[in-house]
C-alpha positions in Angstrom: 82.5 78.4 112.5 80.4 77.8 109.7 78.6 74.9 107.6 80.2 74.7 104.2 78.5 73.2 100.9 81.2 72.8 98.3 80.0 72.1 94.6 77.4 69.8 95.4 75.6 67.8 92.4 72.8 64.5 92.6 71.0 63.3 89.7 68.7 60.6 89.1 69.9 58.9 86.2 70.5 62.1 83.5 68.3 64.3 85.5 70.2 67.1 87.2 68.4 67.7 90.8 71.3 69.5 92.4 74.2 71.2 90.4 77.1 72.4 92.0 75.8 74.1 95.1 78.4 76.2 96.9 76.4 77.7 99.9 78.3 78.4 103.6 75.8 79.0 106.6 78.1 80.9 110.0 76.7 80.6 113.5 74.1 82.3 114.8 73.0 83.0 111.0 69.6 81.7 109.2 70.0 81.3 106.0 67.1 81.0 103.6 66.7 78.1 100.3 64.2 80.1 98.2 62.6 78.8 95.0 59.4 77.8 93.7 58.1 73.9 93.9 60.1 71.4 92.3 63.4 73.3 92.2 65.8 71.0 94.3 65.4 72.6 97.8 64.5 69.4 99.7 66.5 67.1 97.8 69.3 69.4 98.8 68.0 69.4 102.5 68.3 66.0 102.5 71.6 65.5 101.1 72.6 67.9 104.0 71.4 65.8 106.2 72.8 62.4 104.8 69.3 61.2 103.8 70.0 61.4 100.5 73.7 59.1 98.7 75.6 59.0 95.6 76.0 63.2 96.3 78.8 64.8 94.2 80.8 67.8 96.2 81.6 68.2 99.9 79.9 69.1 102.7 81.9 70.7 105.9 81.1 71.5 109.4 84.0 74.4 110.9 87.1 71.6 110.2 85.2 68.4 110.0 84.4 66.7 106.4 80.8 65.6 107.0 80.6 64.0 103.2 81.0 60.6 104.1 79.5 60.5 107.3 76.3 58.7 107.5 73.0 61.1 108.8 73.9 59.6 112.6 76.8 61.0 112.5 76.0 64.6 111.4 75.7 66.5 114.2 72.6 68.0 112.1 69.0 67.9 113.1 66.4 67.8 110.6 63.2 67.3 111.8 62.1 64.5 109.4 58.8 63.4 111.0 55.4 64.5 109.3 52.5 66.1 111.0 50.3 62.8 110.9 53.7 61.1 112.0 54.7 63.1 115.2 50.9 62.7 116.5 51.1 59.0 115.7 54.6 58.6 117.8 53.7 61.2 120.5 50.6 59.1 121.1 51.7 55.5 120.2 48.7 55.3 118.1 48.6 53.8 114.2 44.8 56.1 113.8 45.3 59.6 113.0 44.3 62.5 115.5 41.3 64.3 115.1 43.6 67.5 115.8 44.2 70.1 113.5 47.3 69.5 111.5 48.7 72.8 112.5 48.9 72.0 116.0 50.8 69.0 115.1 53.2 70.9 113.0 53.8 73.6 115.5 55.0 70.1 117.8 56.9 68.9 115.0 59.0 72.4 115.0 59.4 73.3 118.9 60.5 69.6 119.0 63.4 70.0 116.3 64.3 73.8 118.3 65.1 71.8 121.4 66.8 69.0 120.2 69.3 71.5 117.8 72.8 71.9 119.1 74.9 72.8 115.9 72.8 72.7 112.7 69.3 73.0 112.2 67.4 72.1 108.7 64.2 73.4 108.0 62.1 72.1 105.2 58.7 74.4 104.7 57.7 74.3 108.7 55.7 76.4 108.6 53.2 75.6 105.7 50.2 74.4 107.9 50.3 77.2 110.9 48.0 80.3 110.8 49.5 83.9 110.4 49.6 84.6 114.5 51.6 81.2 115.1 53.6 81.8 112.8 54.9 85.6 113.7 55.0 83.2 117.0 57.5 80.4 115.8 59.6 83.0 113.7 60.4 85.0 116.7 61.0 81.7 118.4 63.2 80.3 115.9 65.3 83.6 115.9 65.4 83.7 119.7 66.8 80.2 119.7 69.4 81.0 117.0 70.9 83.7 118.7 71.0 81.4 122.3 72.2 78.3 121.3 74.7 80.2 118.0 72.8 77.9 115.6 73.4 77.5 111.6 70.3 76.9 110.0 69.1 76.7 106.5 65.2 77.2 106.1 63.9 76.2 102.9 60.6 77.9 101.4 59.2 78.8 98.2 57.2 81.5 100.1 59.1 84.5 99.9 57.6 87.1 102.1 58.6 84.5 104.9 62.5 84.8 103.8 61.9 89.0 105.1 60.4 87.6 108.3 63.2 85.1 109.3 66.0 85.1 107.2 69.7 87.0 107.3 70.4 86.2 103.7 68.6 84.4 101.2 70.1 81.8 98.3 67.6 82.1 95.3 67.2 78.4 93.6 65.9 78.3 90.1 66.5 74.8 88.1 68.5 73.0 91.2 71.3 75.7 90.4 72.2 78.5 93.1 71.3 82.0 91.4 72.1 84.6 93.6 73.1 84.9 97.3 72.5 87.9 99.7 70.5 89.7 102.3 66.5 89.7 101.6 67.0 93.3 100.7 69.5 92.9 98.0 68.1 90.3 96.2 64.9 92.0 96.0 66.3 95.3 94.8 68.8 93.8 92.6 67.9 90.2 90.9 71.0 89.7 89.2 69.4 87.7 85.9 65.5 87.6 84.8 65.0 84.0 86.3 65.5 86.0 90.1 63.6 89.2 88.9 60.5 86.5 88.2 60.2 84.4 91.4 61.4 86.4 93.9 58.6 89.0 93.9 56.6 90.7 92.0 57.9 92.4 88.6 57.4 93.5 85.9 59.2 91.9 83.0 59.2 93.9 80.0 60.8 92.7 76.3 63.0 95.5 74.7 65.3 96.5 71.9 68.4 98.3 72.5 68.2 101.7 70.0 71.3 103.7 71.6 75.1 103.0 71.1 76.6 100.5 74.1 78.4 103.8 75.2 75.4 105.9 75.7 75.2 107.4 79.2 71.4 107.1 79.2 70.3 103.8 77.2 67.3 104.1 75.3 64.8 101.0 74.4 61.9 100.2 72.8 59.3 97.9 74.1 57.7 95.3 72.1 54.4 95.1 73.1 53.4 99.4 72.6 56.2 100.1 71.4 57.3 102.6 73.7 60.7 104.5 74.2 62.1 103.8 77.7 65.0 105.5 79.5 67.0 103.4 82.0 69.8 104.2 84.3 72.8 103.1 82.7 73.5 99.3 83.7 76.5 96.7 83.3 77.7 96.6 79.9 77.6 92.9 79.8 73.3 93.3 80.6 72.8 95.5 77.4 73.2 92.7 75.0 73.8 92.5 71.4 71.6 96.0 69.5 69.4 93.5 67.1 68.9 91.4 70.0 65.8 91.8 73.0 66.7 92.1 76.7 64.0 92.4 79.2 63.3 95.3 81.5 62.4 94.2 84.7 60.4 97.2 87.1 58.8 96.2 90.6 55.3 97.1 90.2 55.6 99.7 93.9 58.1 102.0 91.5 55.7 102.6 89.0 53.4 105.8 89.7 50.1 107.0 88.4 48.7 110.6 87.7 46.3 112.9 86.0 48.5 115.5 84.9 51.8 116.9 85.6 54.6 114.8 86.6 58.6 114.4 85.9 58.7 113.7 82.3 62.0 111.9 82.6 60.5 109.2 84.4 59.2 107.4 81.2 55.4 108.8 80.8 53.3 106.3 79.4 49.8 107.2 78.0 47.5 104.1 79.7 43.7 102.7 80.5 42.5 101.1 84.3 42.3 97.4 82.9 41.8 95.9 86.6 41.8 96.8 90.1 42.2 94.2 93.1 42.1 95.2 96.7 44.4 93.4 98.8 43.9 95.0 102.4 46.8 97.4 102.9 47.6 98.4 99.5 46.1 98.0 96.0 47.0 96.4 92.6 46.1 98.1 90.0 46.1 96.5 86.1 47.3 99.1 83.7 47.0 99.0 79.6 49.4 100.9 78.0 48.6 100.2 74.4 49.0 96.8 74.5 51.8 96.5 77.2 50.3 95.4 80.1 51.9 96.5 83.4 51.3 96.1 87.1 51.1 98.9 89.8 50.8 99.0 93.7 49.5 101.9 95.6 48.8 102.1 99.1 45.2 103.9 98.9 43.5 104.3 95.3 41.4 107.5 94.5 39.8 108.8 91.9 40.5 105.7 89.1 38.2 103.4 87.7 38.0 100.6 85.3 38.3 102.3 81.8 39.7 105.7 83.0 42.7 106.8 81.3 45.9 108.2 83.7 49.8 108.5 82.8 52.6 105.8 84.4 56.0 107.1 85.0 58.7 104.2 85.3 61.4 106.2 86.4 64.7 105.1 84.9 66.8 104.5 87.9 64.2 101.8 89.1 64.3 99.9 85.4 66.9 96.7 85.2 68.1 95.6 82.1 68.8 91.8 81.7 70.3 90.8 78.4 68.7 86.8 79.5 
């Protein structure tokens, strides 16, 4: 039993919004619409839920062909009621509230949980709610999921919330789908730079290729520094043409600092402290590594300033090579 989404286009006159979405959402499953502002995820939303015409593709609920079918006869919830909206109809009052608009959107969403039977749509919920409601409402939602076998598609463009709720994760970049899979595998393998830069932090290194295509440990220089970096050996199809640049892509937690000894195959780089920034349980740390600027994260910091020198490894098994 699933919700099906079958090469599903829209534009507005010869601006692609949507283009050819495949997506399938099973029962009892969340799946979440990742991507950055502007990228297509409520205009897809929408056309799921028959708000929006003149859609190309199909849309299919377990054996029913839902593409023609206008929203009242989906049997889809989407909660389509603002904040300022809800208060308005749950008071029969044209004057706004003087209640805090997360309260009203924490309404808005328990509302749409109890009046979901098959297929529920979420579009950002929980943007206005503080960080204990919520941890709240996720465990709600996921409760409710599990009772009432629910698909749902939650769309976000804040991606620590996809780890909180979601069982797999569809990255949107452009109104295309880029990659599909669990929170975990998406993070630790972006399949193309445009998923290595929006779904986390990384960093995004540009590189030419100075080993054969059949070397069993690839070797690249950087631009910026102009450094020689090892990598595992990737996809042949990632390594790209030898006079052309790929782009290295590390997540700044695999990239360690010392003072001295290390494991010189993991890439030592020679670098200065350009910047330090706390951010409660762990610490980003600005490194300079003559010229190429890189980003670590450490969970406690001692012993480095501003200005000190220290070494980098980037160990080669953590370094992705995208030829885009």
């Amino acid at each position: 039993m699933s919700l099906k989404i079958i090469n599903l286009s829209q534009r507005y006159d010869n601006l692609w919004v949507l283009r050819d979405i495949s997506l399938e959402v099973k029962s009892g499953e969340i799946l979440g619409l990742f991507g950055l502002s502007g990228v297509g995820k409520s205009t897809l939303i929408r056309a799921l839920a028959g708000l929006n015409t003149n859609c190309g593709g199909r849309i299919l609920l377990d054996d029913d062909d839902l593409t023609e079918k206008p929203s009242r006869q989906r049997p889809i919830y989407f909660p389509t009621l603002t904040t300022e909206s809800y208060w308005r109809a749950l008071f029969k009052t044209h004057t706004e509230p003087e209640i805090a608009d997360g309260e009203g959107q924490v309404l808005a969403f328990e509302n749409a949980l109890s009046k979901a039977e098959n297929v529920l749509l979420l579009d950002n919920n929980f943007c206005q709610m503080d960080w204990q409601t919520r941890q709240e409402k996720y465990a709600e939602l996921r409760r409710a999921v599990r009772e009432k076998n629910l698909k749902v598609i939650f769309a976000t463009n804040t991606y620590h919330e996809v780890f909180e709720v979601c069982d797999r994760v569809s990255v949107m970049v452009d109104g295309e789908i880029r990659q599909t899979g669990t929170p975990r595998e998406v993070y630790e393998n972006p399949n193309s730079v445009s998923v290595a830069r929006v779904f986390g932090k990384n960093n995004l290194i540009e590189a030419r290729r100075l080993t054969s295509s059949k070397a069993e440990i690839p070797e690249f220089q950087t631009i910026s520094g102009e450094h020689r970096l090892f990598t595992a050996r990737p996809e042949k199809q990632n390594l790209g043409a030898i006079n052309q640049n790929v782009t290295l892509a590390i997540r700044p937690e695999h990239i360690s600092i010392s003072f001295g000894a290390s494991f010189p195959e993991d890439n030592l780089l020679k670098a200065v402290v350009a910047g330090i920034q706390f951010l409660g349980e762990t610490t980003q740390i600005l490194l300079d590594a003559n010229g190429l600027m890189l980003q670590s994260v450490v969970l406690r910091l001692v012993g480095l300033n501003i200005g000190d020198e220290c070494m980098v490894g980037l160990p080669p098994d953590r370094i992705l090579v995208f030829k885009d």
